[in-house]
Each structure stands twice: as C-alpha cells, then as structure tokens.
C-alpha atoms as an extended CHARMM CRD file, in Angstrom:
* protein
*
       231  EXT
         1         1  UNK       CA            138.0860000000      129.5560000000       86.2160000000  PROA      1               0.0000000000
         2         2  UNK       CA            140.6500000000      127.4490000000       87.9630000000  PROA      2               0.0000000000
         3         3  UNK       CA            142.6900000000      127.3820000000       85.0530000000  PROA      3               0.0000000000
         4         4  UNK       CA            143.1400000000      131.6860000000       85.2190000000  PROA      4               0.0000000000
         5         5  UNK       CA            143.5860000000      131.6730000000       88.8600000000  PROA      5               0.0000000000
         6         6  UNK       CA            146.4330000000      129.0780000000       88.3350000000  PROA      6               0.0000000000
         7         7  UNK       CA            148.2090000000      131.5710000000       85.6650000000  PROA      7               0.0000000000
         8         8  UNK       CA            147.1780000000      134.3460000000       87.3250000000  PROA      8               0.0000000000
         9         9  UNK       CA            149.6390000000      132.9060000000       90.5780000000  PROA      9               0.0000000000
        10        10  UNK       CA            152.3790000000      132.4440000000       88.0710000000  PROA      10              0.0000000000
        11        11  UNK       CA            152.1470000000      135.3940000000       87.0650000000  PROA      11              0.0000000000
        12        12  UNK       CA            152.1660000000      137.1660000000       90.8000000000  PROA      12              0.0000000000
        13        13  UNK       CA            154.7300000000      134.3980000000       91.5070000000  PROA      13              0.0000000000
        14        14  UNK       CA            157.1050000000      135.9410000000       89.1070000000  PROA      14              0.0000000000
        15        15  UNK       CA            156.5750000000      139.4350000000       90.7220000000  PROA      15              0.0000000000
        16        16  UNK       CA            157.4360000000      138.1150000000       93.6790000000  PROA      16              0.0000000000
        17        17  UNK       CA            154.4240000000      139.6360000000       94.7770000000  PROA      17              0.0000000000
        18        18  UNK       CA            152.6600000000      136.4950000000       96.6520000000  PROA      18              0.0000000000
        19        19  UNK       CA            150.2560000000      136.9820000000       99.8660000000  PROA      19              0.0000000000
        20        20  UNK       CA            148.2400000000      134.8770000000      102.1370000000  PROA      20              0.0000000000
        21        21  UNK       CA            145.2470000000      135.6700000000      100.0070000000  PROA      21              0.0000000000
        22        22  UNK       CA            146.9800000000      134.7410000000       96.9940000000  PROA      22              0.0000000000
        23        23  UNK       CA            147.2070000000      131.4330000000       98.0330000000  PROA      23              0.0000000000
        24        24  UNK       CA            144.0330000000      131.0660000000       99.6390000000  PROA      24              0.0000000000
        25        25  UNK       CA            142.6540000000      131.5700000000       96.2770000000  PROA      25              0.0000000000
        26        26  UNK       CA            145.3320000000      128.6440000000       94.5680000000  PROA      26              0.0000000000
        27        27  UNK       CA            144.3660000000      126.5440000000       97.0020000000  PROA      27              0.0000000000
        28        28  UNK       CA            140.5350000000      126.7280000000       96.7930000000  PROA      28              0.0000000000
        29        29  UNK       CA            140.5440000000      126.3710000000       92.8710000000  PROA      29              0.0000000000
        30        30  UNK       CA            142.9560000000      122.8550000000       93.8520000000  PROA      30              0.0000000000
        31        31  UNK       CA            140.0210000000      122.1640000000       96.0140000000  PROA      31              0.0000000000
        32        32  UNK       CA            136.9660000000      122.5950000000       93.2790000000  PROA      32              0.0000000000
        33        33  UNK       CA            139.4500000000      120.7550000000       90.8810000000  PROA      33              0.0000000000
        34        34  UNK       CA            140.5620000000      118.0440000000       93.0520000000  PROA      34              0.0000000000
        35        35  UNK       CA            143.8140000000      118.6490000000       92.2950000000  PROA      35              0.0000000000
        36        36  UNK       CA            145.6020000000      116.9010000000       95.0990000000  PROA      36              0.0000000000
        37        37  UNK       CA            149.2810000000      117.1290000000       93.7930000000  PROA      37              0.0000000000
        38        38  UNK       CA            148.7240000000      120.7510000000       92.7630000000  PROA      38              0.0000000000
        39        39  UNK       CA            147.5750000000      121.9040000000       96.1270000000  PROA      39              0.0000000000
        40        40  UNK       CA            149.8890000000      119.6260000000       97.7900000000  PROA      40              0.0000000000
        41        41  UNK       CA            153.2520000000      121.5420000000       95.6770000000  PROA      41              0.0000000000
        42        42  UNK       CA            151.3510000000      124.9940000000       96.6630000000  PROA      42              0.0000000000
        43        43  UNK       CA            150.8550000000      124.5700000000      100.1910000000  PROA      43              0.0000000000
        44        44  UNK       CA            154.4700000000      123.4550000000      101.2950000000  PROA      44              0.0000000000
        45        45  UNK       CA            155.6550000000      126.1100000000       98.8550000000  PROA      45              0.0000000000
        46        46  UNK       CA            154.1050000000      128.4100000000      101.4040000000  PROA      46              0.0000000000
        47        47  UNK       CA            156.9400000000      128.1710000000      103.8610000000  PROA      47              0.0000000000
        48        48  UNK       CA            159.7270000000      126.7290000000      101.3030000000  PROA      48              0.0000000000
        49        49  UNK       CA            159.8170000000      129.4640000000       98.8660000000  PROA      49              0.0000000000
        50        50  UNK       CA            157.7570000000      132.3660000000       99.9490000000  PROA      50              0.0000000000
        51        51  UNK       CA            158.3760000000      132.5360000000      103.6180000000  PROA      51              0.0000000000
        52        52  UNK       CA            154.5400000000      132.6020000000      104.6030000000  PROA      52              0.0000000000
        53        53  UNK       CA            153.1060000000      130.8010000000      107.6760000000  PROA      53              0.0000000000
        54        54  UNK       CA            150.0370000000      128.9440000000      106.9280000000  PROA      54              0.0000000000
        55        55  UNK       CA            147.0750000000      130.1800000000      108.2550000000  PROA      55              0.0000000000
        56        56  UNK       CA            143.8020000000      128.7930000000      109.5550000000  PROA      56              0.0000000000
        57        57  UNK       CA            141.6240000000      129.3050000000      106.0820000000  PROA      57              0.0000000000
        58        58  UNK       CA            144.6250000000      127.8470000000      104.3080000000  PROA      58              0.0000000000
        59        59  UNK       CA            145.2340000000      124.4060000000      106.4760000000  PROA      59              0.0000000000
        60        60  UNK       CA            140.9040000000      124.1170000000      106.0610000000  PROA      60              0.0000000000
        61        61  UNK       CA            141.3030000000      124.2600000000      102.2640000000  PROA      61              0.0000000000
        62        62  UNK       CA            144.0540000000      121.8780000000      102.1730000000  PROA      62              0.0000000000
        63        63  UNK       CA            142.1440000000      119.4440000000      104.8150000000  PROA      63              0.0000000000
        64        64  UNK       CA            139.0900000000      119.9230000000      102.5560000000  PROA      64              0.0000000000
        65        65  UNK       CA            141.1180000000      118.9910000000       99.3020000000  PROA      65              0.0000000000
        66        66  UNK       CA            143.1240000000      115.7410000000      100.8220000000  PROA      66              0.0000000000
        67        67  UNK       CA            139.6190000000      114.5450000000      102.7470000000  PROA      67              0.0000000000
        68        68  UNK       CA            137.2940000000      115.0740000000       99.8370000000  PROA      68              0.0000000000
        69        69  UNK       CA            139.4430000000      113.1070000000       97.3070000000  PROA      69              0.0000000000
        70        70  UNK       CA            139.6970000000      110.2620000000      100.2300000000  PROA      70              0.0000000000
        71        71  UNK       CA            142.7850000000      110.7480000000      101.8170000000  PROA      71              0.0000000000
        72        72  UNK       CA            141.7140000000      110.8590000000      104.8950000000  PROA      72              0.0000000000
        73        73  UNK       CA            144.5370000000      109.8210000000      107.1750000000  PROA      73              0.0000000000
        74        74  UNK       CA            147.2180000000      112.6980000000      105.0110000000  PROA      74              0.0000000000
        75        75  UNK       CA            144.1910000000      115.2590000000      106.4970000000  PROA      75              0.0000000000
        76        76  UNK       CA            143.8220000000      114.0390000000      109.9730000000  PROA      76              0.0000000000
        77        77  UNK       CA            147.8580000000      114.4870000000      110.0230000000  PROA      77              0.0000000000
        78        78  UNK       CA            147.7660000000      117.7830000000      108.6970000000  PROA      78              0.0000000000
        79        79  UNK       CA            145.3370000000      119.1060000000      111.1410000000  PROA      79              0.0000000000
        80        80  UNK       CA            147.1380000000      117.2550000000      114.0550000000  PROA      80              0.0000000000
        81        81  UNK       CA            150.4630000000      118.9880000000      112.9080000000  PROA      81              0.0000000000
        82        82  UNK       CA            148.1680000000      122.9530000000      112.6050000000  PROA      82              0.0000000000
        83        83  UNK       CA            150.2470000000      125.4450000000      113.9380000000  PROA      83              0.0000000000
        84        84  UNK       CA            147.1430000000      126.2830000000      115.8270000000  PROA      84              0.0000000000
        85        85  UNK       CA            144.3940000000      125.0280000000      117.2480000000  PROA      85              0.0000000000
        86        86  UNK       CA            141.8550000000      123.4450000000      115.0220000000  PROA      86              0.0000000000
        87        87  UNK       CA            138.9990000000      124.7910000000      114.7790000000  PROA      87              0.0000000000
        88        88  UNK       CA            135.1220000000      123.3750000000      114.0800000000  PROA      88              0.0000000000
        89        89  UNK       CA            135.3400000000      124.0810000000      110.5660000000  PROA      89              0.0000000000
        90        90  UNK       CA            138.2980000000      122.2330000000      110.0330000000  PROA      90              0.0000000000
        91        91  UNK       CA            136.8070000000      118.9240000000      112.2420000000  PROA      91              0.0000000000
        92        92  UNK       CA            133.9380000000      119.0520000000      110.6590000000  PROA      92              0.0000000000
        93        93  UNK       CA            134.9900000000      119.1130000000      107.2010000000  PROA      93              0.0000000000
        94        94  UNK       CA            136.6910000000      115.8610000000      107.8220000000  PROA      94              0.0000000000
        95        95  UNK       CA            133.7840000000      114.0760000000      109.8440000000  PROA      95              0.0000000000
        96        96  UNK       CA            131.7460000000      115.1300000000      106.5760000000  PROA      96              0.0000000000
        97        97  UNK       CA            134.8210000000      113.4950000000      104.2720000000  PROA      97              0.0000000000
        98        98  UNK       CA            134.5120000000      110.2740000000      107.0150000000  PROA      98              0.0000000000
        99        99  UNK       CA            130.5250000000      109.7240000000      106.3520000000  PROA      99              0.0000000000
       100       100  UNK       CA            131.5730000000      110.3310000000      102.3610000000  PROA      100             0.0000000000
       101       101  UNK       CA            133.5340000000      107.6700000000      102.5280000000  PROA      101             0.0000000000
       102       102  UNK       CA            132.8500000000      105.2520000000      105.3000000000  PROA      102             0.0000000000
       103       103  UNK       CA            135.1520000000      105.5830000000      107.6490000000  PROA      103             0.0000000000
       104       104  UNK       CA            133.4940000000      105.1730000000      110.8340000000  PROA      104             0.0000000000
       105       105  UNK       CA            136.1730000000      105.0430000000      113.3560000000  PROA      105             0.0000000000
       106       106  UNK       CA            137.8130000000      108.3120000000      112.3110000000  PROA      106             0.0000000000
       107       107  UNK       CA            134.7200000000      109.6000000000      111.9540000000  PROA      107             0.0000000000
       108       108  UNK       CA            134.0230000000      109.3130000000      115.5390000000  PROA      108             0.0000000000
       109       109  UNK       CA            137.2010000000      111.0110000000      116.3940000000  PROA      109             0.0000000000
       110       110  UNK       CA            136.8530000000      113.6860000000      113.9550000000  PROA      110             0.0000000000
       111       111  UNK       CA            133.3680000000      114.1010000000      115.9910000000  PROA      111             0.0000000000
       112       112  UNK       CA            134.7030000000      113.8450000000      119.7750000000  PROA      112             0.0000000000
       113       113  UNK       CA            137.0420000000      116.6580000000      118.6320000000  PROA      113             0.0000000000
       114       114  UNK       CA            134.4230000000      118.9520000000      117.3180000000  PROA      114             0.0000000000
       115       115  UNK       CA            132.3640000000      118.0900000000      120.2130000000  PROA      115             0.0000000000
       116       116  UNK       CA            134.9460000000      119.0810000000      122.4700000000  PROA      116             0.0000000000
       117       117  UNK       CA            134.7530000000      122.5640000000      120.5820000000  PROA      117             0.0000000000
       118       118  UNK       CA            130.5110000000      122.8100000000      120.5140000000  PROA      118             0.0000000000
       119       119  UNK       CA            129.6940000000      120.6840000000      123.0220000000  PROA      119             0.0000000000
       120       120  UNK       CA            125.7960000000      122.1500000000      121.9700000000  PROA      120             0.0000000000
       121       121  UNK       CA            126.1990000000      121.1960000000      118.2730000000  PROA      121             0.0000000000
       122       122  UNK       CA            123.5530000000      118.3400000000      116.9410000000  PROA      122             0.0000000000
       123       123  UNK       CA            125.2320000000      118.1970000000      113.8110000000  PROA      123             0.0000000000
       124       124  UNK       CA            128.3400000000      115.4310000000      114.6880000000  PROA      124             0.0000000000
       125       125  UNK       CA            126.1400000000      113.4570000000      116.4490000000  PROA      125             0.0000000000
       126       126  UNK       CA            124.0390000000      113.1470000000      113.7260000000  PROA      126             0.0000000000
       127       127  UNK       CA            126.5430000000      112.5600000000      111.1350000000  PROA      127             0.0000000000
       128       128  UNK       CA            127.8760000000      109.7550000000      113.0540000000  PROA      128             0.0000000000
       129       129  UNK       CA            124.6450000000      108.3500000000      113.7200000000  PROA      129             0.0000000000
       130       130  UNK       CA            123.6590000000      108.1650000000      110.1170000000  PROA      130             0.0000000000
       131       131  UNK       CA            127.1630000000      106.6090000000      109.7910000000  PROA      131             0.0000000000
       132       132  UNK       CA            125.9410000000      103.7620000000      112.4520000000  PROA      132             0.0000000000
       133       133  UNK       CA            123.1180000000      103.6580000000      110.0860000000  PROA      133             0.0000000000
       134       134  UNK       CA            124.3220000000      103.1450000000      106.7910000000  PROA      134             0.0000000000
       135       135  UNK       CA            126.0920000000       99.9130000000      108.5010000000  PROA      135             0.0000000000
       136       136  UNK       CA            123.4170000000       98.9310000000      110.3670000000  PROA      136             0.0000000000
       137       137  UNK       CA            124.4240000000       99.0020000000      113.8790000000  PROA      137             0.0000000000
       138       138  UNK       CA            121.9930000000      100.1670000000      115.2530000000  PROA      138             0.0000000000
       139       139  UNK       CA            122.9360000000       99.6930000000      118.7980000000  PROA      139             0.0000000000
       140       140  UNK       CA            125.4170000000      102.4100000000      118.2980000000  PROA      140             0.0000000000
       141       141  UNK       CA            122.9640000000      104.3920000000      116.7780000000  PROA      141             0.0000000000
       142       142  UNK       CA            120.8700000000      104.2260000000      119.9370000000  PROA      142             0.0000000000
       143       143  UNK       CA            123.8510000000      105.3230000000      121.7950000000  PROA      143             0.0000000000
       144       144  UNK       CA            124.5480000000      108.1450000000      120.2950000000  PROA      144             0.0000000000
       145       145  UNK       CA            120.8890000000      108.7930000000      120.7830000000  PROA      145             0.0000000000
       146       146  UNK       CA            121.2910000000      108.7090000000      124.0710000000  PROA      146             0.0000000000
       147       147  UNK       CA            124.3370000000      110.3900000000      124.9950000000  PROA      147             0.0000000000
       148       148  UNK       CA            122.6370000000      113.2650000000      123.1790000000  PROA      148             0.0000000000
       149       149  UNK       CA            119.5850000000      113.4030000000      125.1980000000  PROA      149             0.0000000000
       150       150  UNK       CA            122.3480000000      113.0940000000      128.7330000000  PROA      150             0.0000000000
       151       151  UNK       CA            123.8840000000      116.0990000000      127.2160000000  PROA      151             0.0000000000
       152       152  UNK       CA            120.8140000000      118.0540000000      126.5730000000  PROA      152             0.0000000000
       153       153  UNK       CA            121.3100000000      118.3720000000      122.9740000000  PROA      153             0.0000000000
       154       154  UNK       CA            118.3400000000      119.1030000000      120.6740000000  PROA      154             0.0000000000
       155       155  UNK       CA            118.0910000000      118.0430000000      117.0590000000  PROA      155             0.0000000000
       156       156  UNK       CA            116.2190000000      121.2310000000      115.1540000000  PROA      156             0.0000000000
       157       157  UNK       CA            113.9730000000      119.8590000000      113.0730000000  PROA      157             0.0000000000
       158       158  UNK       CA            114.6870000000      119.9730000000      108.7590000000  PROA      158             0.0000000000
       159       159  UNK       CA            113.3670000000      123.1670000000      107.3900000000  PROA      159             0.0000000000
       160       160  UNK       CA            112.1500000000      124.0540000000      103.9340000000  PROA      160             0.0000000000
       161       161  UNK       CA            110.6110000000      126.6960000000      102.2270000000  PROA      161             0.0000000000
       162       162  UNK       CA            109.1000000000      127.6750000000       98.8470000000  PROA      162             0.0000000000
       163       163  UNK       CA            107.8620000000      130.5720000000       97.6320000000  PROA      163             0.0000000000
       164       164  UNK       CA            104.4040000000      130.3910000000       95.1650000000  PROA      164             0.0000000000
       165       165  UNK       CA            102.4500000000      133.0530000000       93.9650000000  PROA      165             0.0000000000
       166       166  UNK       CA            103.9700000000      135.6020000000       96.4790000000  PROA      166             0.0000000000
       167       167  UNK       CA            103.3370000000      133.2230000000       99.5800000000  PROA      167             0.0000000000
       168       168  UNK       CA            106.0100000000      131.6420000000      101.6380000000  PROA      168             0.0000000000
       169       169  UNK       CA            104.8760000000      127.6240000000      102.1990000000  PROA      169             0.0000000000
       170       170  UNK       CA            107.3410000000      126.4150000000      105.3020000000  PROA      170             0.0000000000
       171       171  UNK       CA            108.0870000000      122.9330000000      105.5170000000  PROA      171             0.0000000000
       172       172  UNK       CA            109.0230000000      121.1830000000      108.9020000000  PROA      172             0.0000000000
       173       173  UNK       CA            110.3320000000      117.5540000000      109.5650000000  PROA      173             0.0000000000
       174       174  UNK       CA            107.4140000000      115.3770000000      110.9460000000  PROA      174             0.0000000000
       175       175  UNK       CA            104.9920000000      118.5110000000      110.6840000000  PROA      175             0.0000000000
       176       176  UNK       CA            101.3710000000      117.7160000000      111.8380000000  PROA      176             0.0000000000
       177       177  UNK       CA             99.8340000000      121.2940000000      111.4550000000  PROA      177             0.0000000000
       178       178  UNK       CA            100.2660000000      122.1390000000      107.7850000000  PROA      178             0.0000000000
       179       179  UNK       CA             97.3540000000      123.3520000000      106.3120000000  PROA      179             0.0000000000
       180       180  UNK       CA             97.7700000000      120.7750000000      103.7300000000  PROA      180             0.0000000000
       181       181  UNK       CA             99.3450000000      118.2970000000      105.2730000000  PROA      181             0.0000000000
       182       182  UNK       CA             96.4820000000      115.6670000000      104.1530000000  PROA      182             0.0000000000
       183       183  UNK       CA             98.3200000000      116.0210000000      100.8960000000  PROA      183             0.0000000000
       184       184  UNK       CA            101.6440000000      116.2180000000      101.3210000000  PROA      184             0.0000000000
       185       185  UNK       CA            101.3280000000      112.9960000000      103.2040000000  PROA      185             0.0000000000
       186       186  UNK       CA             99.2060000000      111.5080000000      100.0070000000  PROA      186             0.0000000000
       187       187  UNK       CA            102.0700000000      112.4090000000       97.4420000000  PROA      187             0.0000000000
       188       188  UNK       CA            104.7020000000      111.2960000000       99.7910000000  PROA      188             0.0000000000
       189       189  UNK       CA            102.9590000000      107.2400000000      100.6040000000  PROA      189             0.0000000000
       190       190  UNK       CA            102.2390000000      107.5660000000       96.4100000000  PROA      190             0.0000000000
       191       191  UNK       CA            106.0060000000      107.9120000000       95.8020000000  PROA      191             0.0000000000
       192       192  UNK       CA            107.4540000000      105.6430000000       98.3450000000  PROA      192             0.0000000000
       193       193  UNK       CA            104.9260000000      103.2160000000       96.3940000000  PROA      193             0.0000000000
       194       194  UNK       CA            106.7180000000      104.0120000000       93.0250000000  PROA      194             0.0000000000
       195       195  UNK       CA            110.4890000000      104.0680000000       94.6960000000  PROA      195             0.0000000000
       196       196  UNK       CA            109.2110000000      100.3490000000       95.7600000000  PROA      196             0.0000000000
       197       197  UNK       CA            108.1180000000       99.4400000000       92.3440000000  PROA      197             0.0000000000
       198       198  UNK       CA            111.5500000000      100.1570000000       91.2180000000  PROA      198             0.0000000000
       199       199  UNK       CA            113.5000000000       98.4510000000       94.0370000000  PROA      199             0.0000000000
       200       200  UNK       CA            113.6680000000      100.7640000000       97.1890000000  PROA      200             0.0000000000
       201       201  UNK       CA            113.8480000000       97.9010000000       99.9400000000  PROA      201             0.0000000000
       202       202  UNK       CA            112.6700000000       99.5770000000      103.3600000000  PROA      202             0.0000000000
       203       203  UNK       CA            114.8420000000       98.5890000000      106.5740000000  PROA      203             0.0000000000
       204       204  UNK       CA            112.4860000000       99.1530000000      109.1950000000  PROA      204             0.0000000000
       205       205  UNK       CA            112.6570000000       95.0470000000      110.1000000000  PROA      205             0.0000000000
       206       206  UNK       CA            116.4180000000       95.9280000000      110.8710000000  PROA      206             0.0000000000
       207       207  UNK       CA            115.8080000000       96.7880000000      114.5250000000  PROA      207             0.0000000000
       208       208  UNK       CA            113.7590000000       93.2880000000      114.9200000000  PROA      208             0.0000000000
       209       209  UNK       CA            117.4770000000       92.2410000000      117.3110000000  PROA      209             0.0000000000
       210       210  UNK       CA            116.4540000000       94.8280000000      120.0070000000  PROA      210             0.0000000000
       211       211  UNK       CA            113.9700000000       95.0950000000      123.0940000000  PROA      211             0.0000000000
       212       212  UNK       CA            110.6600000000       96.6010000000      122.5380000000  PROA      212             0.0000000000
       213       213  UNK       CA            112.4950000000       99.7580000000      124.2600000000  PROA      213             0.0000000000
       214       214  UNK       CA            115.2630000000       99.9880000000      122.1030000000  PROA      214             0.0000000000
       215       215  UNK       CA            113.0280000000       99.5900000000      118.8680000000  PROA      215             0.0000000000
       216       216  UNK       CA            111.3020000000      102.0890000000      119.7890000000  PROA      216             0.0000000000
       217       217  UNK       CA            113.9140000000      104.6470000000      120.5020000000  PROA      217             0.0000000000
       218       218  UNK       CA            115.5780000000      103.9610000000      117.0950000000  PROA      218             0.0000000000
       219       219  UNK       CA            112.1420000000      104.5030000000      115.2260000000  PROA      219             0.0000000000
       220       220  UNK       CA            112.0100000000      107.5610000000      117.5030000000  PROA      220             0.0000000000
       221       221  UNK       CA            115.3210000000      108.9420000000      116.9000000000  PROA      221             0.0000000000
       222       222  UNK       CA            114.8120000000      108.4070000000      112.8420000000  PROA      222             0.0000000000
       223       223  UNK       CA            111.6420000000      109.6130000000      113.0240000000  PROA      223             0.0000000000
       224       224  UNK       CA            112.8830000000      113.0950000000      114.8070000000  PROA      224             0.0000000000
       225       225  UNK       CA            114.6230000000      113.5200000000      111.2680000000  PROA      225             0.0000000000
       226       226  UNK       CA            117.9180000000      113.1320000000      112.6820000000  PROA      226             0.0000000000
       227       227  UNK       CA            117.8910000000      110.8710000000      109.7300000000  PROA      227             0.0000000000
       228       228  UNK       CA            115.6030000000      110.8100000000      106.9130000000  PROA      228             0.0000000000
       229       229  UNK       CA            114.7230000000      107.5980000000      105.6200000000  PROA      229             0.0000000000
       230       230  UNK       CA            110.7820000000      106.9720000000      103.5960000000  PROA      230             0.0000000000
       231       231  UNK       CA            109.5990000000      104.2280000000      105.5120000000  PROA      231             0.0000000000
C-alpha cells in the first residue's frame, strides 16, 4: 500500500499537480512504514519545491513519524517551531512516544503542555503516572495522584464489552456488581497463579518505603485502574 501511494506522488509530482492532501497521504504511509528519511525529504519539500505551508494534520504526522521511531528531541523541535499553535493531538502523540520509550522528563513536559490545553483530561496524568511506575518512584506517582484529585480530575473507569449469543456483557474496572463476577474473579486469581508459575514477580512490596498513608493511596490510585497491574 505504501509502496503505490509513494508512486502514485511521483506520478502527481510530475504533473505538477501536488496538494495538501497529497501529502498528507505521503506522509502517513512514511508514518506506517517508519520511514524517517522519506518523510523527512517530503515534508521540507513542502515549502522548498511546491510552495505549500504545512498544516496542522501534516506537522502531527511528521511528529508521529520522528517520535514513534525514537527521535524524540527532532519532534519536540518540530512542534516548538509549528507555525501554529499545537494542538492536543500533537502533545499527546509525543507523551505516548515518551512512555514508549522512557523518557520521563520530556514526558512530563509533553504532559504540562497538553494539560495546559485540557486542563479536564485524565489521560496525561495517567500516562505519566504509569511512567513513575514503570521506574518505581512511586512518590511521584502519588503526586500526580494528588494533584489530580486538587484539580478535580476523574479517572473513568476501563470499559469493555463483548457481545455473546445476541447479549451485550459490559465489563468495568474494579466492578463489584457483575452478575458473574464470582467468576470472573476465579479465572482472573487462576491466571495470575499460572503468570507466577512462569515468572510474573508482583511489586506490591515496592511501596514498603512509604507511611501507612501513602501506601495506601498508591494501592488506591492502582487499584482505580489508572494503572492495571494483576496483583
């Protein structure tokens, strides 16, 4: 698929007939291919050779393709040098590309920005929670929790749904009233017994450095499914 859309833009190219959703499409198949060179060549050929300004869909597929393949810094720059204002899409596909990869402190950037945008959003506050996680501090990760609850923000619950024999079974985080709960319950302990068996290593101890308070809090806040962890 990428391969036509590439010789189909050659082929406009050389009618001289290029648009802003031309390249819009280029630069999406650059993205599914991670072709980083490729999309970097199309983009600045925007404005070199084809006199067309960059728009907002085309600076998030190019901060999508650099932050995906890891170049994180080359995206931050390119949406700090946007002709406009960034938008949340474009912050939060690089706080995504941050927890990817690991990088913490430009994750939390990426996530004050797109805060400062959706001040109501849960979703950067959990991402860089579950960041604070995956490193274990966990004193961050009560911060976080708290600055949420100062700002009023609610985590919505995870939400699943399947559909069997013409009846819709809904699924909530931490759900108590589920007809068949009892179950549920009894398949999830069995397989946290069998992801044991083959090495799964539980970090509950990890908050062991806190007060009783802050323990609790933490077991709260993972609990809440603001992240999911079988424990």
């Amino acid at each position: 698929m990428e391969n036509y859309r590439f010789a189909l833009y050659s082929e406009i190219e050389f009618s001289r007939a290029l648009h802003h959703v031309t390249m819009i499409g280029v630069l999406c198949a650059c993205n599914h291919a991670s072709l980083v060179e490729e999309g970097r060549l199309y983009f600045s050929s925007m404005t070199k050779n084809h006199n067309l300004i960059p728009k907002k869909d085309h600076y998030y597929r190019m901060v999508d393709l650099l932050a995906r393949v890891g170049c994180l810094n080359e995206a931050r720059n390119l949406i700090e040098t946007m002709l406009m204002n960034p938008d949340a899409v474009v912050w939060g596909s690089l706080l995504a590309a941050c927890k990817v990869h690991g990088e913490i402190e430009m994750g939390k950037h990426a996530a004050e920005k797109l805060l400062e945008i959706e001040p109501r959003n849960s979703g950067p506050y959990v991402l860089l929670s579950n960041m604070y996680v995956e490193v274990g501090r966990w004193g961050d990760v009560v911060r976080v929790r708290k600055v949420m609850r100062k700002q009023g923000v609610i985590k919505q619950p995870g939400c699943s749904w399947i559909e069997v024999q013409k009846k819709v079974n809904v699924f909530l985080a931490k759900d108590k009233r589920h007809p068949h709960k009892n179950q549920i319950y009894s398949v999830l302990k069995m397989l946290t017994k069998q992801m044991k068996l083959v090495g799964y290593i539980s970090n509950a101890n990890d908050f062991e450095v806190y007060d009783e308070q802050s323990k609790s809090e933490l077991r709260s806040w993972i609990m809440d499914g603001c992240y999911y962890r079988v424990i």
